[in-house]
N, C-alpha and C positions, 0 to 999 in steps of 0.2 A: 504493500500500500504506500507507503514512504514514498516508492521509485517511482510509483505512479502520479504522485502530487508534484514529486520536482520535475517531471518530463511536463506535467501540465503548465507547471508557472516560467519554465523553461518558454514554453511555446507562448504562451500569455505575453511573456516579455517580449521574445521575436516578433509577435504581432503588432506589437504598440513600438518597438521600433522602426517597422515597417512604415507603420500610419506616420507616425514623427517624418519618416524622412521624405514619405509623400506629401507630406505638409510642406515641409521645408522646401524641398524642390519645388512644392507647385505656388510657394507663394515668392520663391525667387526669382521662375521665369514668368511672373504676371508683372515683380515691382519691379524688379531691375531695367526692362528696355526704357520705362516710363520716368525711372530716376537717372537716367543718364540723360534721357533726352530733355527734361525740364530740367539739369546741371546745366546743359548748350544749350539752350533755350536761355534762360536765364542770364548766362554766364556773356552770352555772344549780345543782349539786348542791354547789359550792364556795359560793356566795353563799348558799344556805340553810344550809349547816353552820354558816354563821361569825354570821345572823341569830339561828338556832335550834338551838343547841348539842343543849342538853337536849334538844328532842325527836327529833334523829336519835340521840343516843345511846341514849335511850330502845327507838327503832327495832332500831338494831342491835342490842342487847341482844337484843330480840325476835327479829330473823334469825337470830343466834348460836344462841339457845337452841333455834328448830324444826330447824337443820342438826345441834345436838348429837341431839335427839329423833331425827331420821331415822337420823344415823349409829348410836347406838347401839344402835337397831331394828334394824339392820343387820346389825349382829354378833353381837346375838342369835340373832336366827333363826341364823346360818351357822356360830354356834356352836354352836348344839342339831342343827342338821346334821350338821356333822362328828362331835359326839359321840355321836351313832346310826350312824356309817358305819366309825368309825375306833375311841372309845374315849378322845377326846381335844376338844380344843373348849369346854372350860370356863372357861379363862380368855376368851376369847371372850365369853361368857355373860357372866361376870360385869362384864368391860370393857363390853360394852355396856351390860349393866344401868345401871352407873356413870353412863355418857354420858346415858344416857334422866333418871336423874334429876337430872341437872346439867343437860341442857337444858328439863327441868319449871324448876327453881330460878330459870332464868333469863327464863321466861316469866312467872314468877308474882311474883319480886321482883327486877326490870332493873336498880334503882339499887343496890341489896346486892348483888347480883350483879358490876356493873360496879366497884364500892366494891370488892369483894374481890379482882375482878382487878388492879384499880390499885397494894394493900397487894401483892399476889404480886411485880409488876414494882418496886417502889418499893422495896421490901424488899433484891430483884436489884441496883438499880441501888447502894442504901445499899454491898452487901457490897463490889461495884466499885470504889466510890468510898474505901471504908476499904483496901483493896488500893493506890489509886490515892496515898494518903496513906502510907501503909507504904512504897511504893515512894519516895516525895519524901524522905523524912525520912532511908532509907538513903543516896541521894544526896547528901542536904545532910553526914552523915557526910563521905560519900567526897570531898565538895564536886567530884562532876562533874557534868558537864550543865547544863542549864538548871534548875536545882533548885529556886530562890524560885517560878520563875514554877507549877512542877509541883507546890507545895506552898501555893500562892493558888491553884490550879485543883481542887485536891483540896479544899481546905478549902470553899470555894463548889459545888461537888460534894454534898458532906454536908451544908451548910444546907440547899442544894436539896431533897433526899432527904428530911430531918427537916422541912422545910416541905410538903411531899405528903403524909409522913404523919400530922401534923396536921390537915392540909387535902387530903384523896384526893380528894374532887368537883371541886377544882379542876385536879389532876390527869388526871382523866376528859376536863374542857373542852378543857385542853392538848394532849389526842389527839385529840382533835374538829379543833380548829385545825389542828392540824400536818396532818392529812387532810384540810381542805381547802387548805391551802395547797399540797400536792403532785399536789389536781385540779388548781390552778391553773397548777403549771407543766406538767402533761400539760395545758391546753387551749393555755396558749401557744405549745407546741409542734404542737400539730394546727395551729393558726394558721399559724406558720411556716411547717409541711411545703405547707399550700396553699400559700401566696405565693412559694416557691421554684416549685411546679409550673405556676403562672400564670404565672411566668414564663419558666420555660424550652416552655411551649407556644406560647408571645407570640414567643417567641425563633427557634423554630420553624417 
């Protein structure tokens, strides 16, 4: 009887390393083609942003403005819909209209366009950053906290801010960058997720 129970958990075992390794292999040749190719993907779309600023932003702009054109077609129509069914749906209407011609704007003039987005965000960041100063200066008051270094961080904050809006284009580039430096750690990471799967199939 003994001989009979180790021959069973014997085979128990060989079975469930079978499954393991049919696991393993079949979830290495589904992820692997797909993490290599969003590594070069990534990897090759990070190296053009950072050669060719201007003209992916350019680009985008152009994406930006045909998804505003669709979407606001969108709501158009669903808004003249609803307002023939219900009696309601105008604001609809006019939200899309809006959309359609902000996505016009931004096909026809990319860099005004992106220029004015940048003054919206830099404008945001200015208000935060006088907030972020208001807050150092009541500390320095109270003298709690870390108060010098949050009153050097605010103030470097607000030159930041007043140098974008001086210079917005070069705030534009600055998203450019930061976007492809965040391909770059998504391809590094595809890279990794292979090399761990290489080698736990190796392992295998």
């Amino acid at each position: 009887m003994p001989k009979v129970k180790n021959t069973k958990a014997k085979t128990d075992k060989s079975s469930k390393d079978v499954l393991v390794k049919a696991s393993v292999k079949r979830l290495y040749n589904q992820s692997a083609p797909l993490l290599i190719c969003e590594a070069l993907l990534f990897g090759i779309a990070a190296i053009f942003m950072v050669i060719k600023p201007v003209a992916i932003l350019t680009a985008l702009t152009f994406v930006i403005g045909i998804a505003l054109v669709l979407f606001g077609l969108y709501r158009t129509i669903a808004g003249f819909i609803v307002s023939h069914d219900i009696g309601g749906g105008w604001f609809d209407v006019v939200f899309g209209l809006v959309n359609v011609v902000l996505g016009v704007l931004f096909c026809i003039y990319p860099v005004g366009s992106v220029i004015s987005l940048v003054y919206v965000f830099v404008l945001l960041f200015l208000f935060k950053s006088l907030r972020a100063l208001i807050f150092s200066i009541n500390m320095i008051r109270a003298k709690f906290g870390h108060y010098w270094f949050d009153f050097v961080m605010s103030i470097i904050l607000i030159a930041l801010a007043v140098f974008l809006l001086v210079y917005p284009v070069a705030g534009a580039v600055v998203m450019i960058y930061y976007l492809a430096i965040t391909l770059l750690l998504y391809a590094a990471a595809d890279v990794y997720m292979y090399i761990e799967l290489l080698r736990l199939k190796k392992l295998v």
